[in-house]
C-alpha positions in Angstrom: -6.4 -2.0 -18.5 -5.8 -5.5 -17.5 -9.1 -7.2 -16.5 -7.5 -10.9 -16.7 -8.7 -13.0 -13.7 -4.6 -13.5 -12.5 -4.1 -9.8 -12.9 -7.5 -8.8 -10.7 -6.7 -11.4 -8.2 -3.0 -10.0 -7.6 -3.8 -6.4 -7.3 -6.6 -7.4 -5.0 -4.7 -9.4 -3.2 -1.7 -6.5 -3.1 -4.2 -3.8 -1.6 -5.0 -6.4 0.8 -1.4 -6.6 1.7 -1.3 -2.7 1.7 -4.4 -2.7 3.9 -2.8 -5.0 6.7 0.2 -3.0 6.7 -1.4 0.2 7.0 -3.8 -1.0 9.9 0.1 -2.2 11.7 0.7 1.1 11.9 -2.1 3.1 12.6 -2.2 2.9 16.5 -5.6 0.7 18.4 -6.1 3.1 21.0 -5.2 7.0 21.5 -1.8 8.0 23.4 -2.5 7.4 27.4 -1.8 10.6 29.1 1.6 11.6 30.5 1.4 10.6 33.8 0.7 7.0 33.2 3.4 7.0 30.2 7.0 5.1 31.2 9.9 7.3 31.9 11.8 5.6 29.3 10.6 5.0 25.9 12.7 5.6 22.8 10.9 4.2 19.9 8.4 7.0 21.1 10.4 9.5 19.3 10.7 7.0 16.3 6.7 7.2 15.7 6.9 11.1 16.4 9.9 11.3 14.1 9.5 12.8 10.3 11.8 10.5 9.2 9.3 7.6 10.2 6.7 10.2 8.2 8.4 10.4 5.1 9.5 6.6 5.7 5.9 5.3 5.2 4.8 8.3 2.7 7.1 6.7 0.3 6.7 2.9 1.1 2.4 3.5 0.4 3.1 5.3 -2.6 5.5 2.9 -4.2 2.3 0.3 -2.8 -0.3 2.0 -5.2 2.2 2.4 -7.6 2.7 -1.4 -8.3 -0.6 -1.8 -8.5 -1.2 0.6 -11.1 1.8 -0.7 -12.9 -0.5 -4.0 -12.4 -3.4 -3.6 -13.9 -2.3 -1.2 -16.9 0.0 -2.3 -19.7 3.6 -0.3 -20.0 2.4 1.8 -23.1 -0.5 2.8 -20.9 2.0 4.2 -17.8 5.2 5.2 -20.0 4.8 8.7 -19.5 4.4 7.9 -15.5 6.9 5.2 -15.7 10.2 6.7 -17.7 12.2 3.4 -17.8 9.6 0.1 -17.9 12.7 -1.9 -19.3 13.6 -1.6 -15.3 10.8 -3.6 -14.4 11.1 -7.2 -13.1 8.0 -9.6 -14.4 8.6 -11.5 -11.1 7.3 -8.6 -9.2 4.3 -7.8 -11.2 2.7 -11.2 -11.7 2.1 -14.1 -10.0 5.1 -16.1 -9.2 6.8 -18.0 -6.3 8.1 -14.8 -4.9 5.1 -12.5 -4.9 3.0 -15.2 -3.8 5.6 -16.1 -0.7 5.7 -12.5 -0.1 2.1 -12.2 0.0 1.6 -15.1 2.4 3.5 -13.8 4.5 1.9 -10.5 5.0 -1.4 -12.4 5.2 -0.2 -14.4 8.2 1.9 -11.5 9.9 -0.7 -9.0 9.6 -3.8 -10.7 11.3 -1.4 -11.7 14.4 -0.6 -8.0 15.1 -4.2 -6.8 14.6 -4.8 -10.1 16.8 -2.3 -8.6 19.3 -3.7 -5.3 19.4 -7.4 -6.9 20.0 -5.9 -9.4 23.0 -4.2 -6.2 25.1 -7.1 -4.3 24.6 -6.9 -0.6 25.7 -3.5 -1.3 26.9 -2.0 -1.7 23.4 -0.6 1.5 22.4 2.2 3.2 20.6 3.6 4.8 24.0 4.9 2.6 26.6 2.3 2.9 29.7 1.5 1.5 32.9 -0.8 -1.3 31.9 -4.3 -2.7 33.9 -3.1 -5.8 34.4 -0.5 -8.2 33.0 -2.6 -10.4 29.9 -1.1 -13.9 29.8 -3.4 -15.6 27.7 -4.2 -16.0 23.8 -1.2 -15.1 21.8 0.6 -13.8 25.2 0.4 -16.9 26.7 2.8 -18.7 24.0 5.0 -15.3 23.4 5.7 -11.9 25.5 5.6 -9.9 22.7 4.0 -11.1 19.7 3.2 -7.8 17.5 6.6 -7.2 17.2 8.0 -9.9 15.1 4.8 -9.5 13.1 5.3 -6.0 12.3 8.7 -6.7 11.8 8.0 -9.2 9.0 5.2 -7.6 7.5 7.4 -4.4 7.1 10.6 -6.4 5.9 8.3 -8.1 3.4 6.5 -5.3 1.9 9.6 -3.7 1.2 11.1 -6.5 0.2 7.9 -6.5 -2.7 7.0 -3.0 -3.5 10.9 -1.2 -2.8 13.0 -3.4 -4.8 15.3 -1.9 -7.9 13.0 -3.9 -10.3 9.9 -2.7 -8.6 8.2 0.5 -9.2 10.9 2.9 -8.1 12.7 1.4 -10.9 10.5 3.4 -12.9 12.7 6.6 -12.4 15.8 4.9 -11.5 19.0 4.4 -13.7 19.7 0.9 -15.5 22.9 1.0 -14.2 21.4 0.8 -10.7 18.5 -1.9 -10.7 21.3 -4.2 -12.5 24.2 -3.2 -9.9 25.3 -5.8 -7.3 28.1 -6.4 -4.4 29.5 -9.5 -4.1 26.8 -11.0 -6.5 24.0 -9.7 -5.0 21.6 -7.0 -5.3 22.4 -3.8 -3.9 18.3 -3.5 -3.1 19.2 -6.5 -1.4 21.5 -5.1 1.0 19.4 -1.9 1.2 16.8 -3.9 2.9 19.1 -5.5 5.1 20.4 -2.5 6.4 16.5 -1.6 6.7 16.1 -4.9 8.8 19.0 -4.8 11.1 18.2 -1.4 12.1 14.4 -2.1 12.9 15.5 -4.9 14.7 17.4 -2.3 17.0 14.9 0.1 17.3 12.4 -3.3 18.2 15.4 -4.6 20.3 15.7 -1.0 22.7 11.3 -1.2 22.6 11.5 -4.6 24.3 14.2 -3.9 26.6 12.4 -1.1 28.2 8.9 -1.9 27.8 10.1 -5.3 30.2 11.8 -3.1 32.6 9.0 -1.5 32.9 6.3 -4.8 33.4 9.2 -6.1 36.0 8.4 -3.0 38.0 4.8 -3.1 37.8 4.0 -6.8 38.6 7.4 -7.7 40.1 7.7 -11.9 40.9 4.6 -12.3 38.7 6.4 -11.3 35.4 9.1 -12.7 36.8 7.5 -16.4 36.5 5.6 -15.5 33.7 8.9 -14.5 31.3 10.2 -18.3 32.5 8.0 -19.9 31.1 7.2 -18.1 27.5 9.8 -17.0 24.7 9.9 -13.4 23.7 9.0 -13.6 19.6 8.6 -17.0 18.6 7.0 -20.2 20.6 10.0 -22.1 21.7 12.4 -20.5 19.7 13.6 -17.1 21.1 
């Protein structure tokens, strides 16, 4: 076992990347009953979904994974890790990437857990008929700030712990963690696919969850969605 001070800060400093992720997905508040839940809500059925299950299941796995590939030396893990010539150094010590990787996560995660602390009881996985319409701390520079930090956070993390050279390549073929289309990676593309498709599924959320806030609180919403961006201050 590793005990070096750049190995112990890493892994501490991956669980705390693993931590914030988990807590982005664990919901703030219990589903609001039926009545008070919006007629339309399809990323409902995405949190319900297995898919989403199994989704996470193997994304926290791969998670502790790296750490343990981390902190104990290859002869250590070979007969957990069948194909260590796989891994990429990049991804299991400190270096520009896992360090801009890890910054990230360390800013996105705090603003969602930020998010869910500003909308209270009103932030939860379900759309529902809010209190009242919140329009101040991070609301009042953004409509919907939890989304682009969940987005990143997730992109991020898999972009770290799900790549070719990561832990999965552990059990995966040579052939595969060296393959690439049009000179890049194909984990790269994987994760693109990944991030278009969340950016749908956040896309559909933000649709209805604004029909929704232009039917409760009408001209009010109205004037606030004029003067704030949707993700990013000034941007978009």
């Amino acid at each position: 076992m590793d005990l070096s001070l750049p190995t112990l800060s890493l892994a501490t400093a991956f669980l705390t990347a693993i931590y914030l992720i988990f807590r982005s997905y664990t919901p703030p508040n219990p589903a609001p009953p039926k009545a008070k839940q919006w007629k339309t809500d399809t990323l409902n059925s995405h949190h319900q979904s297995a898919r989403k299950r199994y989704g996470l299941a193997i994304l926290f796995s791969s998670c502790f994974y790296h750490v343990l590939l981390i902190l104990f030396p290859p002869t250590f893990m070979s007969p957990f890790c069948p194909h260590p010539e796989n891994l990429s150094s990049k991804l299991f010590t400190w270096s520009p990437y896992t360090a801009f990787c890890l910054i990230l996560i360390g800013a996105a995660g705090p603003i969602r857990l930020l998010a869910y602390a500003q909308l209270g009881r009103d932030f939860t996985f379900q759309l529902a008929r809010p209190r009242g319409l919140v329009k101040t701390g991070l609301y009042a520079y953004v409509r919907h700030p939890s989304y682009p930090a969940l987005f990143g956070a997730h992109l991020v993390a898999a972009g770290l712990f799900m790549r070719w050279g990561g832990a999965v390549g552990c059990f995966g073929p040579g052939w595969l963690v060296r393959s690439t289309v049009f000179g890049v990676g194909t984990d790269v593309w994987a994760l693109s696919v990944m991030g278009v498709m969340m950016f749908g599924l956040f896309g559909v959320r933000v649709m209805e969850e604004e029909d929704m806030l232009r039917s409760e609180f009408g001209a009010e919403y109205e004037e606030y969605a004029k003067r704030t961006k949707r993700f990013l201050p000034g941007i978009i």
